[in-house]
SERO-4910 file (N, C-alpha, C, O; in steps of 0.05 Angstrom, whole numbers):
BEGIN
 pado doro    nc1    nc2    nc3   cac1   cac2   cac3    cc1    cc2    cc3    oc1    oc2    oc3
  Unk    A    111   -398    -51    105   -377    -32    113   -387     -4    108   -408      7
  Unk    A    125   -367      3    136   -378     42    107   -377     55     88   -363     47
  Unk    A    107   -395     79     92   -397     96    104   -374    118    127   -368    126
  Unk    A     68   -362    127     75   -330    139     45   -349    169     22   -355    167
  Unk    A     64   -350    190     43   -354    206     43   -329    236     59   -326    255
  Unk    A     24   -317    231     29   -298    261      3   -301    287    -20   -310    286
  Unk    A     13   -291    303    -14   -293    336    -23   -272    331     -7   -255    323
  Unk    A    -46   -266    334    -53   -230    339    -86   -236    356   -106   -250    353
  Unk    A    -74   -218    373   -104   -226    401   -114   -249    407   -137   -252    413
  Unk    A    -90   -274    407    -96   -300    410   -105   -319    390   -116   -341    396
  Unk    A   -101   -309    366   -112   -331    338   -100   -330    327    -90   -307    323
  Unk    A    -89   -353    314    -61   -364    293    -80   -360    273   -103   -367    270
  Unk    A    -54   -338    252    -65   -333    224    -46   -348    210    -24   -339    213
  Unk    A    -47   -364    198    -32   -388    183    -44   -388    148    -64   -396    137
  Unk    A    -16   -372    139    -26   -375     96    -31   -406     85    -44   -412     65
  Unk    A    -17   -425    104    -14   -445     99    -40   -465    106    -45   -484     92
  Unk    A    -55   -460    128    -77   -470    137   -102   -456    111   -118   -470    100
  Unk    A   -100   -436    109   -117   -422    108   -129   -416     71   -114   -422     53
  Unk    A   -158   -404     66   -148   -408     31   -150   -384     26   -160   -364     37
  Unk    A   -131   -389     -3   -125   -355     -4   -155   -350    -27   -167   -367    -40
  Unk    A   -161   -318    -24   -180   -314    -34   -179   -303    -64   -188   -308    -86
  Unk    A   -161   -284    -51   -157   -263    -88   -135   -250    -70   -133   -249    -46
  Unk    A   -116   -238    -94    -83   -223    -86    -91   -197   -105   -110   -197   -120
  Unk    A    -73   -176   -100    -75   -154   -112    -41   -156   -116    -29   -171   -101
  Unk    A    -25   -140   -139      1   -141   -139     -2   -105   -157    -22   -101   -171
  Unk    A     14    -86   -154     11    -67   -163     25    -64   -192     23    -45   -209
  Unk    A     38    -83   -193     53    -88   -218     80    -76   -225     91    -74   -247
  Unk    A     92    -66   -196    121    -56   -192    141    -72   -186    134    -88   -169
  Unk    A    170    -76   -195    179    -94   -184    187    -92   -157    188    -71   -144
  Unk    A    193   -121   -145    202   -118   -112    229    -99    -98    236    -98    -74
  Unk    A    243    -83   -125    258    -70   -115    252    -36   -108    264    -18    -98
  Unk    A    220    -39   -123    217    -11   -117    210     -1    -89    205    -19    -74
  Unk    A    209     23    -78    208     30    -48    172     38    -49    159     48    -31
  Unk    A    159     27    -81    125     35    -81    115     10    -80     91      7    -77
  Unk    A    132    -11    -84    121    -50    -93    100    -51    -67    103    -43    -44
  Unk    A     73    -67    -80     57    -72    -59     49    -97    -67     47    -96    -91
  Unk    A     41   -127    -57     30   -148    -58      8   -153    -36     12   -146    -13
  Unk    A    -15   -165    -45    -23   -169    -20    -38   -198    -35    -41   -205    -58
  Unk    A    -47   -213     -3    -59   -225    -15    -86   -228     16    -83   -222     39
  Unk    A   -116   -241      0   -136   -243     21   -137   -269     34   -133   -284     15
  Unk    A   -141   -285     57   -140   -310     65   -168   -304     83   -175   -283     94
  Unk    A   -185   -335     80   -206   -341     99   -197   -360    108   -180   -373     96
  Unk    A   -208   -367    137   -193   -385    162   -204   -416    148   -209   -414    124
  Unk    A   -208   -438    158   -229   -449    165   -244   -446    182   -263   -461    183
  Unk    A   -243   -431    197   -276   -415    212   -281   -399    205   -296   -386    221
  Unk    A   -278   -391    188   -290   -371    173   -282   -340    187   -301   -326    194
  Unk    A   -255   -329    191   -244   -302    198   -216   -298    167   -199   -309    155
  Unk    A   -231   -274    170   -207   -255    146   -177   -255    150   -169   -254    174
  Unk    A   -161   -255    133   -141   -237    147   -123   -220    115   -131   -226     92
  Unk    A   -106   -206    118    -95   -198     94    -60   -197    100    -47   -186    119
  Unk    A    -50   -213     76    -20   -214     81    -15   -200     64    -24   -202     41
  Unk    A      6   -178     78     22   -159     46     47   -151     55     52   -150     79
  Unk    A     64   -144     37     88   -142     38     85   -114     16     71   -110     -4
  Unk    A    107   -100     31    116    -81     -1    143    -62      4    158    -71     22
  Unk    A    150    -42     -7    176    -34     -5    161     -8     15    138     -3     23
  Unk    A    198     12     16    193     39     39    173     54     38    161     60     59
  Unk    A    165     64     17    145     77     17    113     68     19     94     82     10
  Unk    A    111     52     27     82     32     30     76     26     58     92     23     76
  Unk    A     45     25     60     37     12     94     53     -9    105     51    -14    129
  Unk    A     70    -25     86     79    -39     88    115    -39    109    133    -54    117
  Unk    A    109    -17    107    138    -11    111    145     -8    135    128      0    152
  Unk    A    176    -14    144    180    -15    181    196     -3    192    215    -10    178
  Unk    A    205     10    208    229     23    212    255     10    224    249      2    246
  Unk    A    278      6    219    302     -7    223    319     15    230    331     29    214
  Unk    A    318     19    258    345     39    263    332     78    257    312     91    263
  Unk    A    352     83    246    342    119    236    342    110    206    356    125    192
  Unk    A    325     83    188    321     86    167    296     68    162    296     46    174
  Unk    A    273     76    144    249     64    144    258     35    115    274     42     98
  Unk    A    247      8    111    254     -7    101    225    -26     98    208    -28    115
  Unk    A    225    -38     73    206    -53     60    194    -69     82    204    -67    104
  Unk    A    173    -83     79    166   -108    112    145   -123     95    144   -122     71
  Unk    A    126   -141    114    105   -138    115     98   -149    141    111   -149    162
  Unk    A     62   -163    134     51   -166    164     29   -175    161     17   -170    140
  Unk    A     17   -190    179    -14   -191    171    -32   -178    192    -29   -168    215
  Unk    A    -52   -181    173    -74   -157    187    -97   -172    187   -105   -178    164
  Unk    A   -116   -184    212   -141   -191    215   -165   -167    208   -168   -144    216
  Unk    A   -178   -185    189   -199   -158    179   -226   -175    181   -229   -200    179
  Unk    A   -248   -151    188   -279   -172    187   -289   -168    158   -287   -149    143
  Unk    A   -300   -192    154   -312   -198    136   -325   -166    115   -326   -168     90
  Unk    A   -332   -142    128   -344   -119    108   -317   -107    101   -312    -99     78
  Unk    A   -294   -105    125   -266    -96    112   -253   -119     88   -243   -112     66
  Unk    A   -258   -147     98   -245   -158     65   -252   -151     44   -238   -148     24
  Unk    A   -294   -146     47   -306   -139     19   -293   -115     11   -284   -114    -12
  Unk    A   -290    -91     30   -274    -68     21   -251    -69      2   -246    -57    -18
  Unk    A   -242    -86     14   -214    -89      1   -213   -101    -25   -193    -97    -40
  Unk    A   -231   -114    -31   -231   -129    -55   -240   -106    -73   -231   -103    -96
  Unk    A   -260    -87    -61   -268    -72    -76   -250    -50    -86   -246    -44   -110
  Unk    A   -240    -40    -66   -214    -17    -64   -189    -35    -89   -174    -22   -104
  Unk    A   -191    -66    -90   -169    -75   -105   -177    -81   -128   -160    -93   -141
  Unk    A   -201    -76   -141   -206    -87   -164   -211   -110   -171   -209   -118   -194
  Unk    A   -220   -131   -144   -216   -161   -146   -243   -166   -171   -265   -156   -176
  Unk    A   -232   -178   -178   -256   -199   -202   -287   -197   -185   -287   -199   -161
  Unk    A   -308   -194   -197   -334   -190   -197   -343   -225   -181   -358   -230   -162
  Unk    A   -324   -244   -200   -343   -267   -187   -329   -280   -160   -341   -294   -144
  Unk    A   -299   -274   -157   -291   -272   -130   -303   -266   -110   -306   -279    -89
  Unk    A   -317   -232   -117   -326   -220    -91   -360   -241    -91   -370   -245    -69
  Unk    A   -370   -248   -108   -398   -252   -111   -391   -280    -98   -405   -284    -78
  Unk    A   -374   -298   -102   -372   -330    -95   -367   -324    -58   -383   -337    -44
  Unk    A   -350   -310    -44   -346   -303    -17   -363   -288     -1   -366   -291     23
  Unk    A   -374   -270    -17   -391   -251      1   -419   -241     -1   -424   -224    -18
  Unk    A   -439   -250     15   -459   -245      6   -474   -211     -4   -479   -194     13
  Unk    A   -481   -205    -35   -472   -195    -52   -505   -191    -63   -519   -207    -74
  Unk    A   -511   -161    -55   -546   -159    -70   -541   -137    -93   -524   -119    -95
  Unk    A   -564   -145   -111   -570   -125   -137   -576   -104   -129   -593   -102   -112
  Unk    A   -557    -73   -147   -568    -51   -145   -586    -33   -149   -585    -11   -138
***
């Protein structure tokens, strides 16, 4: 996996520093214009962030010129948006239970 390091409001988000949590992949290949990957990273101080990549038709996507094209990017998220996301992704039950504090319904 390439190392993806970006600044956003003065904090280095580094895949490489950082551990990854749980990935979602939609199960398309990378040539489709629907391919989505993502993956979740916690800092060592403990801040979120989410790296994803995917083709044209995805959040992922960027505009080049007068034609829209695959990208990605990362996105700093707080701690109830990661849980979201895990949830929104189907992440494994004991992922979300080992990261996030997690009460009976």
């Amino acid at each position: 996996m390439e190392r993806i390091k970006r600044i956003k409001d003065g904090k280095i988000y580094d895949t490489y520093s950082a551990i990854e949590v749980a990935r979602f992949w939609n199960g398309l290949s990378p040539n489709d214009f629907r391919y989505v990957r993502e993956m979740l990273y916690k800092t060592k101080k403990g801040a979120w962030f989410l790296h994803g990549c995917g083709g044209a038709m995805t959040q992922w996507s960027e505009s080049c010129g007068n034609s829209i094209i695959g990208g990605g990017n990362i996105t700093p998220m707080t701690a109830d948006e990661a849980l979201k996301w895990c949830e929104e992704s189907s992440i494994d039950a004991g992922i979300i239970e080992a990261n996030f504090e997690i009460t009976e319904a």
